[in-house]
N, C-alpha and C positions, 0 to 999 in steps of 0.2 A: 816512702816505699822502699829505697836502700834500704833505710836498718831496719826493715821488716826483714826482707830478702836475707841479710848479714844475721839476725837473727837467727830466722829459721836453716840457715846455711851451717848455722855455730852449734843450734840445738841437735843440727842431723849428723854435723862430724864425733860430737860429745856422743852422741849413741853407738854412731859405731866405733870410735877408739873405745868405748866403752868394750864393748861386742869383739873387737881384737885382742883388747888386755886382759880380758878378763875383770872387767871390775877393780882395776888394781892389783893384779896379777893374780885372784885367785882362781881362771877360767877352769882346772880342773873340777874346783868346787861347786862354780856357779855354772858352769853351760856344758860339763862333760865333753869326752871327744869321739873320733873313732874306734882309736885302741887303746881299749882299757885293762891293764893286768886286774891280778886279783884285788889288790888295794882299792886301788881309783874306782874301780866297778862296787863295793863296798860303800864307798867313801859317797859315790853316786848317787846307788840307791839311797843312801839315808838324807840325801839334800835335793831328792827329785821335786817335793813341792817348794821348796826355795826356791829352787832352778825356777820354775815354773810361774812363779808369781813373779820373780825380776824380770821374766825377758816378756810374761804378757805387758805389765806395768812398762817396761820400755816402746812393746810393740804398740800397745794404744787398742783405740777401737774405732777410733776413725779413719776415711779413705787417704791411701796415700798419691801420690803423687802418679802418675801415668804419663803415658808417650801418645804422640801424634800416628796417627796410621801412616803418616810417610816415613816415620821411622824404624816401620816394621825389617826385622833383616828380612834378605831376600833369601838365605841358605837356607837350606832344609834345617829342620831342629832335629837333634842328634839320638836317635830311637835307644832308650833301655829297655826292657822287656826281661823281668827276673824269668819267665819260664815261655818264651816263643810269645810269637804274635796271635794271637785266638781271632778265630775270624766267628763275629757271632752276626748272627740273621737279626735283622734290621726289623722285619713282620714279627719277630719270635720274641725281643729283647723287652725284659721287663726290668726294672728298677723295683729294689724291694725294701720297705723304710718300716722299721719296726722297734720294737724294744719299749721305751720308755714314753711310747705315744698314744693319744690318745686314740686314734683314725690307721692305724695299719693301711700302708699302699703297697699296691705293686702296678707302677706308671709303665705305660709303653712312650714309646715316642711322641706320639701322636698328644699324649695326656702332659709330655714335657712343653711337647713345642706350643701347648695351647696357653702356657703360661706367661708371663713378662719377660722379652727377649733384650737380653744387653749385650755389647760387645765392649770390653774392655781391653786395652792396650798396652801390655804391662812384662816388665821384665822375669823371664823364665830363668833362674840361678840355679847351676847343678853344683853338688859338694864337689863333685871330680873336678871344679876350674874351671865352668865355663859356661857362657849367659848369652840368653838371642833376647831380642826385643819382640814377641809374638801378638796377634790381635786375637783373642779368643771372644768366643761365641755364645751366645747361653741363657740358662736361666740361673739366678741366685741360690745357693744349697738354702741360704734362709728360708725362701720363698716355700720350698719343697719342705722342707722341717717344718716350716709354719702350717703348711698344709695339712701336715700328719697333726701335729697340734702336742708340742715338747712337753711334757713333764717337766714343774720347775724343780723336782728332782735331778734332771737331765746334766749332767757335768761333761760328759764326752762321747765320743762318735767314734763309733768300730765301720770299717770302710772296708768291705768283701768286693774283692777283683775277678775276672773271668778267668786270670793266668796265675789264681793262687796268691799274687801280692796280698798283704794283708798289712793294715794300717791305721792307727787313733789319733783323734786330735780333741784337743779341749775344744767346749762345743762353743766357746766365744770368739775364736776362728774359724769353727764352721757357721757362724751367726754373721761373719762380719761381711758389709759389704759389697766387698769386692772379689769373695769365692765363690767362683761359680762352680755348676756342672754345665762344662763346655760340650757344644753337642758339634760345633766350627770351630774352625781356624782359617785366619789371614782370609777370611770371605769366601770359604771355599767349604765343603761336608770336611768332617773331620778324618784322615787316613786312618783306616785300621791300625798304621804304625805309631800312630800317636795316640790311640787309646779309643778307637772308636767303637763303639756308636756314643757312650759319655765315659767322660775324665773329669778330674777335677782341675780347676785355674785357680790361682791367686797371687797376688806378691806379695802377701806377708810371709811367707812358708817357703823352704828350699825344697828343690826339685823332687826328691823320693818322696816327699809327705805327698805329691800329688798323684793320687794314684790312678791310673790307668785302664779301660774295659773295666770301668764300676758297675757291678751288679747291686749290691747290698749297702747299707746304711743303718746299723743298729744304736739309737741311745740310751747313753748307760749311766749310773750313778757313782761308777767307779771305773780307774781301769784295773781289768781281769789281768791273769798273769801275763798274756802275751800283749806287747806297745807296740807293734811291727815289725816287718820281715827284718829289714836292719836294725833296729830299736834294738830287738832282741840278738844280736851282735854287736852291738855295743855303739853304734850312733845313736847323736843325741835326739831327744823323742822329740822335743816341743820342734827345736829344727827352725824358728822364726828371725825374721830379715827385718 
């Protein structure tokens, strides 16, 4: 059981000095960054699906590791909100999952919460520097895609926010898991501040991929010109942990 442990301790440090150096130092090439002059943005675009198949290939596809609910931090988690907190009606809020499916929905709550509820335990990472241990609440986005019924066309997921956020992820992180659409937190209805009535959770993915007051859910066979509110300033798109 040691050199299990030493193993899997050797195989986790290698991914991420991996994920710090770049690959052997080539990180502008492989993983892009915040600020990117005209070169590097260039240089970028033309290696996005490199980028993109090393860091799935690194990320995997199975569950990772989680926290005990007494390791939940007790501090509030730290509110972003690209454009104000939107207060939306709980009776009124629908969920709307379209594009590249077979079953077009638009779920209320009531059509969420009748689904397979989990709560998962799992470290929340912001790019700004800093990470809480949170218990999130929920149903699986799989579960909800599988519902709509994916087109194996279906390559990625466009993610429409109440406050304007706007956000894509390849659809094998929206398949994986351990992403949910959180409807709680830490055992409690989920605050408006934190993205209520649903948000997305997961720990494969850094903090802005998870977007907040989700209305919308469209699968697509490519992505269209816009990758998200930051993507489209120059953070990196895939954004995986």
């Amino acid at each position: 059981m040691a050199q299990q442990a030493a193993t899997k301790d050797a195989t986790h440090l290698n991914r991420r000095q991996l994920l710090g150096l770049g690959l052997s130092g080539g990180s502008s090439l492989l993983l892009g960054g915040c600020a990117l002059n005209g070169l590097s943005e260039t240089v970028g675009n033309a290696t996005q699906p490199l980028n993109e198949r090393i860091e799935a290939l690194m990320q995997g596809k199975g569950p990772v590791p989680l926290f005990r609910r007494d390791q939940v931090d007790p501090k509030d988690l730290l509110v972003n909100s690209f454009n104000g907190v939107p207060q939306l009606d709980p009776a009124r809020y629908r969920l709307r999952v379209d594009g590249l499916v077979s079953r077009p929905l638009s779920l209320d709550l009531a059509a969420l919460a009748a689904l397979p509820q989990q709560e998962l335990v799992m470290r929340h990472v912001c790019v700004e520097g800093w990470a809480a241990i949170v218990a999130w609440s929920g149903v699986r986005l799989a579960d909800v895609l599988a519902l709509a019924g994916i087109s194996n066309l279906g390559g990625y997921l466009a993610i429409d926010s109440a406050d304007q956020y706007f956000e894509t992820w390849d659809i094998a992180s929206a398949l994986h898991p351990q992403t949910l659409l959180a409807t709680a937190m830490n055992g409690a209805p989920l605050p408006a501040a934190n993205g209520a009535p649903v948000r997305l959770a997961t720990p494969i993915k850094l903090g802005y991929k998870l977007s907040k007051w989700v209305t919308g859910l469209k699968v697509m066979a490519s992505l269209e010109e816009r990758r998200g509110t930051w993507e489209d300033q120059g953070y990196e798109w895939f954004a995986g942990l």
